[in-house]
C-alpha positions in Angstrom: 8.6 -2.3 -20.3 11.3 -0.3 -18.7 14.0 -2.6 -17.4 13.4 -3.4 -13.2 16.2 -0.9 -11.9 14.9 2.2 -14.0 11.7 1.7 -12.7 13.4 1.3 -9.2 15.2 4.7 -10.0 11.9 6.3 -10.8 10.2 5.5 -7.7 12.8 6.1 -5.8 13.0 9.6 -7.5 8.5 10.0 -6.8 9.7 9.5 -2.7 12.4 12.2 -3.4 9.9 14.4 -4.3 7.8 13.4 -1.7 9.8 13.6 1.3 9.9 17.5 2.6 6.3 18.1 2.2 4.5 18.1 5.8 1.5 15.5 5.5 -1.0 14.9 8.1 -4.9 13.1 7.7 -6.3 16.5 6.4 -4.5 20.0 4.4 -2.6 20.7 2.3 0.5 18.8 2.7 -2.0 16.0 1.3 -2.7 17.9 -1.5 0.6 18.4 -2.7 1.0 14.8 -2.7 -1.6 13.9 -4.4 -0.6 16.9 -7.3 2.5 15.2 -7.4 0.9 11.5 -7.8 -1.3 13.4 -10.2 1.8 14.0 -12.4 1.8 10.0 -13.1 -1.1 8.8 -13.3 -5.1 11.0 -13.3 -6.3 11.4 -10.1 -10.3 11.9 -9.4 -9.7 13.8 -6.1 -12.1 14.0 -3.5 -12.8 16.5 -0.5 -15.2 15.5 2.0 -16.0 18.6 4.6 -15.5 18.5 7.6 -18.5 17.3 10.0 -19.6 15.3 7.4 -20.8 11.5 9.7 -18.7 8.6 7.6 -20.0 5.5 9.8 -19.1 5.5 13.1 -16.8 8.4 12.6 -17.0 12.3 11.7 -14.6 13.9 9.3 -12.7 16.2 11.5 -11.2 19.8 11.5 -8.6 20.9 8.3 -5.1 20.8 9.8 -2.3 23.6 8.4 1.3 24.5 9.8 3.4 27.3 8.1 6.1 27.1 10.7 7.1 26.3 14.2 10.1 26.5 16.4 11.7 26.7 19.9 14.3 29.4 19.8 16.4 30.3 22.9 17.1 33.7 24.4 19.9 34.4 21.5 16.5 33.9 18.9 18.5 30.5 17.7 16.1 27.7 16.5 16.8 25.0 18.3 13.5 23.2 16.9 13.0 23.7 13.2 9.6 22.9 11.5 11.5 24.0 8.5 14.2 21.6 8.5 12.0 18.6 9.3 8.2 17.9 9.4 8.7 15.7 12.1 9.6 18.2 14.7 5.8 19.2 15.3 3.5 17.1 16.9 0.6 16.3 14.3 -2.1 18.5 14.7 -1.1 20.9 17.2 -2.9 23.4 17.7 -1.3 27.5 17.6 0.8 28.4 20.4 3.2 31.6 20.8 4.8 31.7 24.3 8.1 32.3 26.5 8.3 29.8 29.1 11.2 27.8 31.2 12.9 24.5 30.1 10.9 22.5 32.7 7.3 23.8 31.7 7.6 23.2 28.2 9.3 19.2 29.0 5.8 18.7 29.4 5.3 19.3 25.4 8.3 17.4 24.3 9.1 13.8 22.8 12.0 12.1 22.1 13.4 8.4 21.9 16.6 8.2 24.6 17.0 4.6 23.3 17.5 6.1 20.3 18.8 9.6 21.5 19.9 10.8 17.9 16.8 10.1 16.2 13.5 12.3 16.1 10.0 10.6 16.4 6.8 10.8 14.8 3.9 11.8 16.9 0.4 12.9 16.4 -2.9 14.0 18.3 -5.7 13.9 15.8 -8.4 13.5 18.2 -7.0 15.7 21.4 -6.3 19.5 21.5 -2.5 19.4 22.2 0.7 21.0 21.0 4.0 19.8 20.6 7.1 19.1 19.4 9.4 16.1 18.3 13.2 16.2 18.9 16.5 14.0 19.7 17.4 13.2 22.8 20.8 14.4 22.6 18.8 17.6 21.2 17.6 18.0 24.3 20.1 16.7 27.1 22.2 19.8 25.5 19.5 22.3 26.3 20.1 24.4 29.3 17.9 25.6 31.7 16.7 29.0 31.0 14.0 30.7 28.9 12.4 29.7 25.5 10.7 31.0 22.7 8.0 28.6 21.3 5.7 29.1 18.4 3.5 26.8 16.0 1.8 28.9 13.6 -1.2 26.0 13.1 -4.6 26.7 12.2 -7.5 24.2 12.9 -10.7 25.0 11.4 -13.7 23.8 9.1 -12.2 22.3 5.7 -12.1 18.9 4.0 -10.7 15.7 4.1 -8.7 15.1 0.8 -8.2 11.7 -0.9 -7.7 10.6 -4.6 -8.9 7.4 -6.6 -7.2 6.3 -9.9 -9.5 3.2 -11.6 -7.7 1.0 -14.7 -11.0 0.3 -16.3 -10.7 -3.9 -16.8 -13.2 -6.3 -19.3 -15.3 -6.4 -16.6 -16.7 -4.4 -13.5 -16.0 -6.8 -10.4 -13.2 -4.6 -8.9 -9.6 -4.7 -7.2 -8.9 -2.1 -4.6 -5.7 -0.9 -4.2 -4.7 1.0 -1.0 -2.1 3.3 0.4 -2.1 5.9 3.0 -1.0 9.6 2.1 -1.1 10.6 5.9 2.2 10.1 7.1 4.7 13.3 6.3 8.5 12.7 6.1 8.5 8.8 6.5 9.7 7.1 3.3 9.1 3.6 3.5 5.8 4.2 5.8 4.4 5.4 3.6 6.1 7.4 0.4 7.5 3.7 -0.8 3.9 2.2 -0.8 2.7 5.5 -2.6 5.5 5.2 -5.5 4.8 0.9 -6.1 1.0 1.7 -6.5 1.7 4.4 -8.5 3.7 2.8 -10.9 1.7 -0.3 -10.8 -1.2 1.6 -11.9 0.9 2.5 -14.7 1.9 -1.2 -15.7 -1.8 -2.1 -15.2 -3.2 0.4 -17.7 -0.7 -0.5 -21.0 -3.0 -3.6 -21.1 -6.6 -3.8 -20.3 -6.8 -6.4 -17.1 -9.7 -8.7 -16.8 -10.6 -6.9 -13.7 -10.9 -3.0 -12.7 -8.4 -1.9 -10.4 -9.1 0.8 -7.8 -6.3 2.7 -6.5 -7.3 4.4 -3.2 -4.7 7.3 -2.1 -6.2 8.2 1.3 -5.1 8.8 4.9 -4.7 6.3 7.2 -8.2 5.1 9.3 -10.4 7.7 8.7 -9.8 7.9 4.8 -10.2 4.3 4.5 -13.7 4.6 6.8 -14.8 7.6 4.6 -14.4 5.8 1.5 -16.3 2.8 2.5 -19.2 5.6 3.8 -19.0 6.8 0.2 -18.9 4.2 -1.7 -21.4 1.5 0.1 -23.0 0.1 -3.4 -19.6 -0.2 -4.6 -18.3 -2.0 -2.3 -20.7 -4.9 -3.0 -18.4 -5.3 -6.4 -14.9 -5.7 -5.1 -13.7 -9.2 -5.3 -10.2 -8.5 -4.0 -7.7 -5.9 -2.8 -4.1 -5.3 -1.8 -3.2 -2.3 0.9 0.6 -1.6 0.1 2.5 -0.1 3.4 6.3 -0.2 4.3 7.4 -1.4 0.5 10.9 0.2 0.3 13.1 -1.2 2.9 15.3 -3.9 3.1 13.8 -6.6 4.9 11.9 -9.8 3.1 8.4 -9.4 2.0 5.4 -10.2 4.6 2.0 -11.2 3.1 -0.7 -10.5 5.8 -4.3 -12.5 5.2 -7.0 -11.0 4.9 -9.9 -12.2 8.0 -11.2 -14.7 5.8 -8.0 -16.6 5.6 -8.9 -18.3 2.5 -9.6 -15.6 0.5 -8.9 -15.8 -3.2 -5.7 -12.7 -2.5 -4.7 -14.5 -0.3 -4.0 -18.3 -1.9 -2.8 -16.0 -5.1 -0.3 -14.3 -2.8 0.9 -17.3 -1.0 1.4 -19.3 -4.6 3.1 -16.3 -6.0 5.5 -15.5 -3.0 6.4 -19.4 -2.5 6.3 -19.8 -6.1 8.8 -17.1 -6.9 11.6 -18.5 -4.0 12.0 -15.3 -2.8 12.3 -14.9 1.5 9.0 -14.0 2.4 6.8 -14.6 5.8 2.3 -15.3 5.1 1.2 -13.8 8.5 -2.3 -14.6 10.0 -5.0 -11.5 10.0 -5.5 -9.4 12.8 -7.5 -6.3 13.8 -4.4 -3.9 13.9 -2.2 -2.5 11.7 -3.1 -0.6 8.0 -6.5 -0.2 6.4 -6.8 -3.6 5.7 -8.6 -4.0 9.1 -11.1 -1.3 7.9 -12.1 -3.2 4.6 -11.7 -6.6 6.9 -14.5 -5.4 9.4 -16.9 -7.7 9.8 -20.0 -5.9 8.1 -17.7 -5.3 4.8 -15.5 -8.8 5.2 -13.9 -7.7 2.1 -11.1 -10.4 0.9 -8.2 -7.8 1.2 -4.3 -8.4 1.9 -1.8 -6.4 3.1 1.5 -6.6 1.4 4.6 -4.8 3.2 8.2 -5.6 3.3 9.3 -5.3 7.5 5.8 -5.1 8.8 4.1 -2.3 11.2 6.3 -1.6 13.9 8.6 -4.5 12.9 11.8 -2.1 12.6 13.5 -0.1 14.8 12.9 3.2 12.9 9.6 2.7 12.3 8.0 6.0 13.0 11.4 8.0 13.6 13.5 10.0 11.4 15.7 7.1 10.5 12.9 6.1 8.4 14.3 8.2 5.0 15.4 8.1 2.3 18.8 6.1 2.9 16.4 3.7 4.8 14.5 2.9 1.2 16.0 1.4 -2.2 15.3 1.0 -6.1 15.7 -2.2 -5.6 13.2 -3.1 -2.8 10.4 -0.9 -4.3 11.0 -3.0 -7.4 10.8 -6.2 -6.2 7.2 -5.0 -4.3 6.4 -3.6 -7.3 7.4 -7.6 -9.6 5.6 -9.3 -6.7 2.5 -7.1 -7.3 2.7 -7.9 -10.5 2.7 -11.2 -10.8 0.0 -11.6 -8.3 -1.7 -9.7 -10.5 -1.0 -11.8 -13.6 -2.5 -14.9 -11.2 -5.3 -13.1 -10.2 -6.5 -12.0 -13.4 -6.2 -15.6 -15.3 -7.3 -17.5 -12.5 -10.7 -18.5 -14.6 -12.9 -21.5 -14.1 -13.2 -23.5 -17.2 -15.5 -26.8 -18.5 -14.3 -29.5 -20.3 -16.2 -30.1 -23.4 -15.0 -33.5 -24.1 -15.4 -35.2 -20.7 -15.4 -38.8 -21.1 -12.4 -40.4 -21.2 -9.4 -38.4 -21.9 -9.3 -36.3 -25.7 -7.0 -37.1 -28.5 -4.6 -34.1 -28.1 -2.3 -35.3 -30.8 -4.6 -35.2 -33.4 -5.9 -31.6 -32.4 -2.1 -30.6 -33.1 -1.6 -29.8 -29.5 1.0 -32.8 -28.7 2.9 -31.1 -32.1 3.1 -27.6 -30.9 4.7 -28.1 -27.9 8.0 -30.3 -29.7 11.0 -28.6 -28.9 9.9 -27.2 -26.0 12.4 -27.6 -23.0 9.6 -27.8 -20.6 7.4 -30.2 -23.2 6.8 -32.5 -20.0 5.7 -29.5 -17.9 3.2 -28.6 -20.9 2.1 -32.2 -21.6 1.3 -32.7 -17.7 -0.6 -29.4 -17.5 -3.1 -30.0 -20.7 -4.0 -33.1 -18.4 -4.6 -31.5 -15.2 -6.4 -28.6 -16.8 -8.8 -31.0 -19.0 -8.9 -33.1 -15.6 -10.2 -30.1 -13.3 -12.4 -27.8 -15.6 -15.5 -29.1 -14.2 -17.0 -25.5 -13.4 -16.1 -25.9 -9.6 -12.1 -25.5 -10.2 -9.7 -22.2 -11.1 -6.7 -23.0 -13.0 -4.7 -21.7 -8.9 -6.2 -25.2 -8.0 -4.5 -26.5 -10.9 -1.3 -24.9 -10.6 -1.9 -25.5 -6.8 -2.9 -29.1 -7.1 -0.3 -30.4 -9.9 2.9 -28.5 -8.6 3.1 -27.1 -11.8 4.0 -23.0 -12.1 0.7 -21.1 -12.8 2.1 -19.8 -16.0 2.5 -23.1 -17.5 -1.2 -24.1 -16.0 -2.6 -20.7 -17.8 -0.7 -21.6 -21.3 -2.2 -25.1 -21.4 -5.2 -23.6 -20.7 -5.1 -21.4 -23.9 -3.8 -24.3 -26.1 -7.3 -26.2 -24.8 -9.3 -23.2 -25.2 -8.3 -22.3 -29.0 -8.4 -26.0 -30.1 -12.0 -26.0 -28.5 -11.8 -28.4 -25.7 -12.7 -26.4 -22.7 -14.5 -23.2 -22.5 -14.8 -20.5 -19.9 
């Protein structure tokens, strides 16, 4: 494996690429990303038309921009689609028009407690046009005349989203999810789009007890069109992760899933308190990413959400001080090593029986006792074999071991191995 700040570098260098392209919950801003993705790992890309019912929903009209602008009476942009993404109001619909400073207020948005910063705005669902600028942008505007055009189109297409699948020994699955809505935002959402990227990579160099599903979709009504689609599926996933907000500096936040109890969600809260890193376990609710779409209660699926700073929990949340200064290497690494190693619990956290259960089994004469002299953790090792002979008994996972005994999970799951090959316990 790559050593942790090259693959930082590399992710970091995936969000590069990312950043300019104009993204939006349809088009083909999306579909350069996903091309892009597509470079890493094989994509199975899907395009659903629009008017096409997914549950309560309806896939809606294909949004495209090629430009937009407000230019004053010299023809100087003052507005620039071209220089960032942001400056357009998602979704508007076409407009070419001359009108005075105080009609087109009416059309603009800005942030005066942060007057040098440029918001993110949409209107999926409304016929609107608009545009996003700084405040200071627009205290220096005069009064006077202004040019403004958005050269948008809105009409029947498809709604674009890609799955990746790390085929595992068996078919019970692990969802993976990211949105690939949001256009030049790096840590929400190019940072969570460059850790599942890469950790489908790191899954696929060995084959994982389970099969992981990566879904690359936009936010809300991607994540409701995939369940539409995929209803017999669904019945197979035993646990997912949605990755949002991975890349910036704050400590890691572990969101339950509605259960509460859910198998993700005891492997994250081992792993995160396990590791000593600063981290936060928040309860579930019904807002936020797509975890509350695979949380509804007809699906109830046992899915986290993993961010650093959480929705909305950061002042440039949503603005233009979300770039790529506002992300690091080293924060999309460490998502990515936490990912990892949940990942590692998850896919060893087996059930096993103990063969020998009356009275406790001579270890030493197995050669067990022997092959752990010399160790500096023999102790560890010794106390493990006991608890893991102690709690196979069909109802117990070696995370109750680990969880039970105080003992790291990796030392639980090496016992169990040394059990296994000398015969004692079986899965």
């Amino acid at each position: 494996m790559a050593p942790v700040t090259e693959i930082g570098e590399e992710m970091y260098a995936l969000v590069e690429r990312l950043y300019p392209l104009c993204r939006s919950i349809t088009g083909d801003g999306v579909r350069a990303t996903l091309d892009i993705v597509g470079e890493y790992i094989p994509l199975q890309v899907h395009e659903i038309p629009t008017g096409t019912q997914v549950l309560d929903w309806t896939v809606p009209q294909e949004w495209n921009i090629r430009d937009a602008y407000i230019a004053d009476t010299t023809g100087r942009r003052i507005v620039d689609f071209a220089a960032s993404s942001l400056h357009v109001l998602g979704y508007s619909v076409p407009v070419s028009a001359t009108m005075p400073l105080a009609e087109l207020r009416e059309h603009l948005h800005t942030l005066p407690d942060h007057p040098g910063w440029v918001p993110y705005r949409t209107s999926y669902y409304k016929p609107e046009w608009g545009f996003c600028l700084a405040q200071d942008t627009l205290d220096a505007m005069p009064d006077g005349a202004y040019e403004v055009r958005i050269d948008s189109t809105l009409a029947d297409g498809h709604l674009t989203y890609a799955e990746h699948v790390v085929p595992g020994q068996v078919p019970d699955e692990v969802i993976v999810s990211c949105h690939v809505c949001h256009p030049s935002l790096a840590n929400d959402n190019l940072a969570g789009i460059a850790v599942a990227t890469f950790l489908a990579r790191a899954l696929a160099r060995h084959t994982p007890y389970y099969t992981y599903r990566f879904i690359f979709a936009p936010g809300t009504i991607g994540a409701i069109t995939w369940l539409a689609r995929n209803a017999e599926r669904v019945e197979r996933v035993r646990h997912g992760l949605v990755l949002a907000c991975a890349g910036d500096p704050g400590h890691l936040t572990y969101k339950r899933s509605r259960r509460g109890d859910a198998e993700i969600d005891r492997v994250m809260r081992h792993v995160l308190a396990a590791s000593e890193r600063p981290h936060r376990v928040t309860e579930f609710t019904p807002y936020g990413y797509d975890e509350r779409q695979f949380c509804s209660p007809g699906f109830d699926l046992g899915v986290g959400s993993l961010t650093r700073t959480p929705y909305a929990g950061y002042p440039e949340y949503h603005t233009s001080a979300d770039n790529l200064d506002f992300v690091s290497p080293e924060a999309m690494a460490d998502t990515l090593a936490v990912c990892r190693e949940a990942f590692a619990v998850l896919d060893r956290n087996r059930r096993y029986v103990n063969l020998s259960p009356y009275g406790e089994p001579q270890l030493g004469r197995r050669g067990l006792y022997d092959a752990l002299g010399g160790r500096s953790d023999t102790k560890q090792a010794q106390m493990a074999m006991l608890w893991v002979l102690n709690l196979s008994d069909g109802e117990h996972g070696l995370l109750d071991v680990a969880e039970r005994s105080g003992l790291p999970f990796g030392t639980v799951a090496a016992a169990a191995d040394a059990l296994h090959g000398a015969g004692l316990i079986k899965a």
